[in-house]
C-alpha positions as protocol buffer text, in pm:
chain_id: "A"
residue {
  index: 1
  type: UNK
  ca { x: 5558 y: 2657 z: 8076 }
}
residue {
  index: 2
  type: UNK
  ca { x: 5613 y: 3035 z: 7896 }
}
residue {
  index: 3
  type: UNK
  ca { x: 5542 y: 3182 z: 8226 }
}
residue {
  index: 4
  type: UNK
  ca { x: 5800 y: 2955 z: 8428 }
}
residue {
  index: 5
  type: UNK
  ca { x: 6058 y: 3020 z: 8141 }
}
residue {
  index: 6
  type: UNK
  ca { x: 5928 y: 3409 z: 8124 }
}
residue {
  index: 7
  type: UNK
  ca { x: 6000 y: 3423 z: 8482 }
}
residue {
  index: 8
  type: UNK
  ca { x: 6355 y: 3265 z: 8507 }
}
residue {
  index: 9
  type: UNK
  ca { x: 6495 y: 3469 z: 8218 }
}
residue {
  index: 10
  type: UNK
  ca { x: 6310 y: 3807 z: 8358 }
}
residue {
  index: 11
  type: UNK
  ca { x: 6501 y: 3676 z: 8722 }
}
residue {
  index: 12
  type: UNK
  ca { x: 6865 y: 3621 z: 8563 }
}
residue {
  index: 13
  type: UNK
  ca { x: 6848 y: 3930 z: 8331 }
}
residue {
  index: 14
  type: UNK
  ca { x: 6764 y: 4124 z: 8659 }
}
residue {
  index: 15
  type: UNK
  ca { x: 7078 y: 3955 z: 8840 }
}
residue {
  index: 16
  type: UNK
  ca { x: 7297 y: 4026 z: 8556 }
}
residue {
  index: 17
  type: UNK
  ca { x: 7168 y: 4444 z: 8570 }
}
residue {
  index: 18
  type: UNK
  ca { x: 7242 y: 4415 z: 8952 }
}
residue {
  index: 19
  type: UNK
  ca { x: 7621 y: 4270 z: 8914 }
}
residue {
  index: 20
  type: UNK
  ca { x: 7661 y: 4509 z: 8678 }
}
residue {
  index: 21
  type: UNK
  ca { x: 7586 y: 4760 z: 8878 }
}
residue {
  index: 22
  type: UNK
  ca { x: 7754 y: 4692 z: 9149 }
}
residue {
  index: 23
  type: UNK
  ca { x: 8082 y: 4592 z: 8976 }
}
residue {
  index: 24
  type: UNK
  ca { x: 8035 y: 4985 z: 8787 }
}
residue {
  index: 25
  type: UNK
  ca { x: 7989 y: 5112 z: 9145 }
}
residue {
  index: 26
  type: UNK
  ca { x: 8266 y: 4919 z: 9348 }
}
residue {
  index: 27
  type: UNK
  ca { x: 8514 y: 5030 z: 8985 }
}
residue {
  index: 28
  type: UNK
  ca { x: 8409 y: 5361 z: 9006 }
}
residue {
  index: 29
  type: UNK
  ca { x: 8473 y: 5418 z: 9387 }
}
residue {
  index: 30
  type: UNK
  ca { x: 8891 y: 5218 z: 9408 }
}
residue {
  index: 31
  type: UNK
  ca { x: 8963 y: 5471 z: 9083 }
}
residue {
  index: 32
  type: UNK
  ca { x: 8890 y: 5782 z: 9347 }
}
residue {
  index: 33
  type: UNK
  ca { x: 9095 y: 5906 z: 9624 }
}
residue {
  index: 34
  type: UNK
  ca { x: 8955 y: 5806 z: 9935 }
}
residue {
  index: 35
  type: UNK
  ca { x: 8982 y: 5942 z: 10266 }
}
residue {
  index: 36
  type: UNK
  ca { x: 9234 y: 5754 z: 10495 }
}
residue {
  index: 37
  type: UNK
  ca { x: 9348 y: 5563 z: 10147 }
}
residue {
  index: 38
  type: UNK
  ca { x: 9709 y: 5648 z: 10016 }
}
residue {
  index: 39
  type: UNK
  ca { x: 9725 y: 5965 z: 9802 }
}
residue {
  index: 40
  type: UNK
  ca { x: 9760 y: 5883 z: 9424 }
}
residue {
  index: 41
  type: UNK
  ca { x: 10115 y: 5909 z: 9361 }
}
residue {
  index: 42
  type: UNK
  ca { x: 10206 y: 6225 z: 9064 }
}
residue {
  index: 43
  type: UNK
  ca { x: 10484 y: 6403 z: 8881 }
}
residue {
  index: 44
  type: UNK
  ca { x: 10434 y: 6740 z: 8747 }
}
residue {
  index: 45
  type: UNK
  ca { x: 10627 y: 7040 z: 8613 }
}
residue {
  index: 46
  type: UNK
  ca { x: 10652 y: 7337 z: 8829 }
}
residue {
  index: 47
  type: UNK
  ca { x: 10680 y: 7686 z: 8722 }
}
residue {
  index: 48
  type: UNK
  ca { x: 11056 y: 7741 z: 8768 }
}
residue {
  index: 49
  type: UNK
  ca { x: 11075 y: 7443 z: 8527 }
}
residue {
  index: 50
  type: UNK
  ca { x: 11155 y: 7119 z: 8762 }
}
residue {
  index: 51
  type: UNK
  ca { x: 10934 y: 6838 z: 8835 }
}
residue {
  index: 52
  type: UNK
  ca { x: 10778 y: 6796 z: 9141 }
}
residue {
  index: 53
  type: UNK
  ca { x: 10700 y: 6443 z: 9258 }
}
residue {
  index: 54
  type: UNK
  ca { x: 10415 y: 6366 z: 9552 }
}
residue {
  index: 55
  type: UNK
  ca { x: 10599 y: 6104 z: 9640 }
}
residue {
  index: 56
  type: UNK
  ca { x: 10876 y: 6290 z: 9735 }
}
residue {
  index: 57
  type: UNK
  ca { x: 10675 y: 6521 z: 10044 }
}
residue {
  index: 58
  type: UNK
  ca { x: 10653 y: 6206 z: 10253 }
}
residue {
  index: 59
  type: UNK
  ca { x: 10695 y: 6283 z: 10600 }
}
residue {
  index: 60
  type: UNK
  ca { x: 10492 y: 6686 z: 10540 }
}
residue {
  index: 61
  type: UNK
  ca { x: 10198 y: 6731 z: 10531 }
}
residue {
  index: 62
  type: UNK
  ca { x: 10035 y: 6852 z: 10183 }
}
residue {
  index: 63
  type: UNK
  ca { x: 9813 y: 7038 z: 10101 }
}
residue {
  index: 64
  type: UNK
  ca { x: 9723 y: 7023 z: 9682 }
}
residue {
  index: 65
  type: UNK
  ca { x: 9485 y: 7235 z: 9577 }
}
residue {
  index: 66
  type: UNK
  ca { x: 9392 y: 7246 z: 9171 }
}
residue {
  index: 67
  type: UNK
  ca { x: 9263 y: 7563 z: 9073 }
}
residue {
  index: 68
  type: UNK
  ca { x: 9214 y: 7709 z: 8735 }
}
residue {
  index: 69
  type: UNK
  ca { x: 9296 y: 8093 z: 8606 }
}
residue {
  index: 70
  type: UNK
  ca { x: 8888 y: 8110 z: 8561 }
}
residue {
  index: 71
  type: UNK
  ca { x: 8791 y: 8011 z: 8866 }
}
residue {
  index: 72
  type: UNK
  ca { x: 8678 y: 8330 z: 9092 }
}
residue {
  index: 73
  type: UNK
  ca { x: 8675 y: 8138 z: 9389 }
}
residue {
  index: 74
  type: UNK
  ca { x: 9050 y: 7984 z: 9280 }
}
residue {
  index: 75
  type: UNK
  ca { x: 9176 y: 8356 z: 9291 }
}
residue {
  index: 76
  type: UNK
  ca { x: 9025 y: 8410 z: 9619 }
}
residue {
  index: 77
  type: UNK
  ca { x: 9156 y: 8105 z: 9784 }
}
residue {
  index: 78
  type: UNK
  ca { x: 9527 y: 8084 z: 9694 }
}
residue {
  index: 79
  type: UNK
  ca { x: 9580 y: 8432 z: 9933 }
}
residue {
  index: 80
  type: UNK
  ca { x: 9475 y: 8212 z: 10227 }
}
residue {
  index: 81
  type: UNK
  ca { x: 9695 y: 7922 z: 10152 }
}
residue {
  index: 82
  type: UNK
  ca { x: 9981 y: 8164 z: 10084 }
}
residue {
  index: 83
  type: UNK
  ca { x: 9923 y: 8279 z: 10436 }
}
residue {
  index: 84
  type: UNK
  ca { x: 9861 y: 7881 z: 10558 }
}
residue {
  index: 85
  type: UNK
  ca { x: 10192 y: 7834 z: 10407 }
}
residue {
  index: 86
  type: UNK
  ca { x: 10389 y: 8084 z: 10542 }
}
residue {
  index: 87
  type: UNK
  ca { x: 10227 y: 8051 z: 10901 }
}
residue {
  index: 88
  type: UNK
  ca { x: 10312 y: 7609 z: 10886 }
}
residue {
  index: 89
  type: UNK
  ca { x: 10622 y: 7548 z: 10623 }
}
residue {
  index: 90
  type: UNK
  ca { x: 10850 y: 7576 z: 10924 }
}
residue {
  index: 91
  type: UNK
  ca { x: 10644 y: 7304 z: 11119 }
}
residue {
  index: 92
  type: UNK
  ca { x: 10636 y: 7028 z: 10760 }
}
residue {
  index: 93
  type: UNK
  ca { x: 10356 y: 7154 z: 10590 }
}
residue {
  index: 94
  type: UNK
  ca { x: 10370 y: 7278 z: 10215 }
}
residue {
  index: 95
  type: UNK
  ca { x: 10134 y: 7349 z: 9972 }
}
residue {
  index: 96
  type: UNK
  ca { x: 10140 y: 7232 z: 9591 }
}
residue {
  index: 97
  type: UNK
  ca { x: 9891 y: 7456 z: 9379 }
}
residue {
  index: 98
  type: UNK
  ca { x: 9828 y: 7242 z: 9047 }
}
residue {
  index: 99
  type: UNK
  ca { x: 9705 y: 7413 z: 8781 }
}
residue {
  index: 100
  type: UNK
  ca { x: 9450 y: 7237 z: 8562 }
}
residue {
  index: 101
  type: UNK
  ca { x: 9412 y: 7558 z: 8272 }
}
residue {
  index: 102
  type: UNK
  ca { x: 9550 y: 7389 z: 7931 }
}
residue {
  index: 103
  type: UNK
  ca { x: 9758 y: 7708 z: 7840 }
}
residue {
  index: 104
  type: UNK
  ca { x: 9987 y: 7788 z: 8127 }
}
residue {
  index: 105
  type: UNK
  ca { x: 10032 y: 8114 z: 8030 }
}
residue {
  index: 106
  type: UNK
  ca { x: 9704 y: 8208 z: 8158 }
}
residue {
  index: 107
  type: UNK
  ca { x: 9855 y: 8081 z: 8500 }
}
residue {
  index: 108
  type: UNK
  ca { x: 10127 y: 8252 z: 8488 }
}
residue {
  index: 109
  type: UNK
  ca { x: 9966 y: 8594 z: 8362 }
}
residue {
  index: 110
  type: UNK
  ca { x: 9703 y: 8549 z: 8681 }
}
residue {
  index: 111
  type: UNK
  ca { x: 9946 y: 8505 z: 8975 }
}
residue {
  index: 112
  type: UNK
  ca { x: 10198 y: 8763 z: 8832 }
}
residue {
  index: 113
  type: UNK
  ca { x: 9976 y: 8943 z: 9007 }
}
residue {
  index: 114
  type: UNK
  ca { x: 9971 y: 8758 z: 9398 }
}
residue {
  index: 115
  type: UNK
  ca { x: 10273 y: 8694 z: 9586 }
}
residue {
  index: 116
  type: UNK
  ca { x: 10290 y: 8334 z: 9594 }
}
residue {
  index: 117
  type: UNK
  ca { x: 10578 y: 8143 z: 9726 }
}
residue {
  index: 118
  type: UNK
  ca { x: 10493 y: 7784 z: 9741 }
}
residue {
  index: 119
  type: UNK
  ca { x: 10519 y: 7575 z: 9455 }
}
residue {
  index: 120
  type: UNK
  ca { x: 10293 y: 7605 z: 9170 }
}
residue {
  index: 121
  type: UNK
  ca { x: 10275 y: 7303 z: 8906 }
}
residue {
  index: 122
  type: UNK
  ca { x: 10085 y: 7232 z: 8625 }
}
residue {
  index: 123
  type: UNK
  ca { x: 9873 y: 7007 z: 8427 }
}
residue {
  index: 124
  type: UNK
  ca { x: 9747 y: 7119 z: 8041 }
}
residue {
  index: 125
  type: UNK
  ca { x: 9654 y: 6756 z: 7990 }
}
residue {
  index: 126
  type: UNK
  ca { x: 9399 y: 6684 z: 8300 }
}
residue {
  index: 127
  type: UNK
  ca { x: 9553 y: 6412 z: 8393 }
}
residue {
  index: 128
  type: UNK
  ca { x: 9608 y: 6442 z: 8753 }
}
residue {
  index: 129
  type: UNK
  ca { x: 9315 y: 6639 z: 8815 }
}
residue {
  index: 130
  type: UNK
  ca { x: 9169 y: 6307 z: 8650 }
}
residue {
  index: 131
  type: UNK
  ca { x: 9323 y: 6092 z: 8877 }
}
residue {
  index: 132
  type: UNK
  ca { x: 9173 y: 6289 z: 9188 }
}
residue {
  index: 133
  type: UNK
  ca { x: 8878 y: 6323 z: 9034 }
}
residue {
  index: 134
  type: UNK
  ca { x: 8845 y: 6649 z: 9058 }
}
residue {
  index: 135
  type: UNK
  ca { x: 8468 y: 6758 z: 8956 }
}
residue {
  index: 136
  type: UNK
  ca { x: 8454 y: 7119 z: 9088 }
}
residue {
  index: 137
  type: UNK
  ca { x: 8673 y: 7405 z: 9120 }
}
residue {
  index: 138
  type: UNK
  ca { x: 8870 y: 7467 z: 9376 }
}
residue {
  index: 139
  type: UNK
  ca { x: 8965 y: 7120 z: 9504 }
}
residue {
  index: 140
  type: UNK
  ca { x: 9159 y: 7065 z: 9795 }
}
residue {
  index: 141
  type: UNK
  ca { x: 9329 y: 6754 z: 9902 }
}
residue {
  index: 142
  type: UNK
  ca { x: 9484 y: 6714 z: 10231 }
}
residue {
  index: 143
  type: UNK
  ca { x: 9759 y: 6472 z: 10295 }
}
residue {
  index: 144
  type: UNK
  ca { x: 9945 y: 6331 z: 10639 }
}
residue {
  index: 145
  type: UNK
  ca { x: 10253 y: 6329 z: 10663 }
}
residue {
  index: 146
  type: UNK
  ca { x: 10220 y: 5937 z: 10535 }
}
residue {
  index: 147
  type: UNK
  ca { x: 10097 y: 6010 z: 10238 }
}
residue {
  index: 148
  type: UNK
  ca { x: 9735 y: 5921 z: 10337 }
}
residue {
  index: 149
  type: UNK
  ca { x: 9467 y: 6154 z: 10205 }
}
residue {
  index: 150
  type: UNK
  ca { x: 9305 y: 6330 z: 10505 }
}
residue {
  index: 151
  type: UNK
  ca { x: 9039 y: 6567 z: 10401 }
}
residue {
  index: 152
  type: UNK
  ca { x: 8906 y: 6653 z: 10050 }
}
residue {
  index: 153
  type: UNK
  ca { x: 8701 y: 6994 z: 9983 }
}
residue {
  index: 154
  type: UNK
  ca { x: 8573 y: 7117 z: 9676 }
}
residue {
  index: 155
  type: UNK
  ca { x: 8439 y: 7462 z: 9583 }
}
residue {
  index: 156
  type: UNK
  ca { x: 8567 y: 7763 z: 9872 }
}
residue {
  index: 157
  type: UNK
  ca { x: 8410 y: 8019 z: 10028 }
}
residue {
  index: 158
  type: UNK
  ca { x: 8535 y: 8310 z: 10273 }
}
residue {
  index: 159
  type: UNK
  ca { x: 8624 y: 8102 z: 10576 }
}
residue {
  index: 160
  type: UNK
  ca { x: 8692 y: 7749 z: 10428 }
}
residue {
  index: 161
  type: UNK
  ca { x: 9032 y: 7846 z: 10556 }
}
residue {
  index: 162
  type: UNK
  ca { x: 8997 y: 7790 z: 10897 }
}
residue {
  index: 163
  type: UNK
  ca { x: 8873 y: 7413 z: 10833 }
}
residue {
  index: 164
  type: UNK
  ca { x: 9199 y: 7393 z: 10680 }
}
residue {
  index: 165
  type: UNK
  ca { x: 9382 y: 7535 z: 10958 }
}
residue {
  index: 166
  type: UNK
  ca { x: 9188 y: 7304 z: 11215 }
}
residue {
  index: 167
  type: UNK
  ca { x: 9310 y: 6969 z: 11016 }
}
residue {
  index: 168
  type: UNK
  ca { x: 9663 y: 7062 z: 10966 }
}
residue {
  index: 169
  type: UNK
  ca { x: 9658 y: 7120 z: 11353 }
}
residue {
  index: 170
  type: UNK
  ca { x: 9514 y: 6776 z: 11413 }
}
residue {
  index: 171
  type: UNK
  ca { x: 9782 y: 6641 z: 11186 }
}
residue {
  index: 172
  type: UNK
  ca { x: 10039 y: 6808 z: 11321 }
}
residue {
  index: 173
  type: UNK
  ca { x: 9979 y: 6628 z: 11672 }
}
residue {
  index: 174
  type: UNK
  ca { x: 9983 y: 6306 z: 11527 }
}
């Protein structure tokens, strides 16, 4: 009789761990962007001083990319998407660099020193980079021109790029 009741509770305690796990799983994945899933939706301040909405770059194509003054990689990368930019703004393609460092003067202090055109915005409190999860520096989000989130790449290395190039040309011919 122990055993049989030993047995059932062992059974329903190992159900409960399961659903558990699998509601902590399912939770974990809807709060990420996904691939092919709308792009979380944003407002941020820009560095001449005006907010910036996401929303409001329906019908480009957007690249964000969150960097951080610290991030060696970050200060190689933003070069190539300066050039990215100024080869594809004419065609509907714009870049939005948000900034993730808590003190944007550190921002500002870093690209006084690059020759960037395309906007730059910024978030002290994490909470965008939050809501894109972003785990690594550099992240890159691309987004069609539907607001649909098309590729996302973290980290960047010498050639990363050219992957970039390749998907704005696929969106482009859609």
């Amino acid at each position: 009789m122990k055993l049989k009741s030993l047995n059932r509770t062992s059974s329903f305690a190992l159900i409960v761990i399961f659903l558990f796990g699998v509601t902590l799983a399912t939770s974990t994945e809807a709060d990420e962007p996904q691939v092919n899933m709308p792009a979380p939706d944003f407002t941020l301040k820009s560095r001449d001083g005006n907010n910036l909405r996401l929303a409001e770059e329906v019908g480009n194509i957007v690249i964000v990319n969150f960097w951080a003054s610290w991030c060696g990689p970050c200060r190689e990368e933003l070069p190539a998407f300066e050039a990215l930019y100024q080869d594809y703004v004419d065609l509907g393609v714009t870049v939005l660099a948000v900034n993730v460092d808590d003190d944007s003067a550190k921002a500002q202090s870093m690209l006084a020193d690059m020759d960037i055109s395309f906007p730059v915005l910024y978030d002290p409190n994490g909470d965008v980079s939050e809501l894109y999860d972003v785990s690594a520096m550099p992240t890159t989000v691309m987004i069609d021109r539907n607001g649909d989130t098309r590729l996302i790449h973290k980290g960047y290395k010498s050639g990363d790029e050219k992957q970039y190039e390749k998907a704005i040309k696929l969106l482009l011919r859609e």
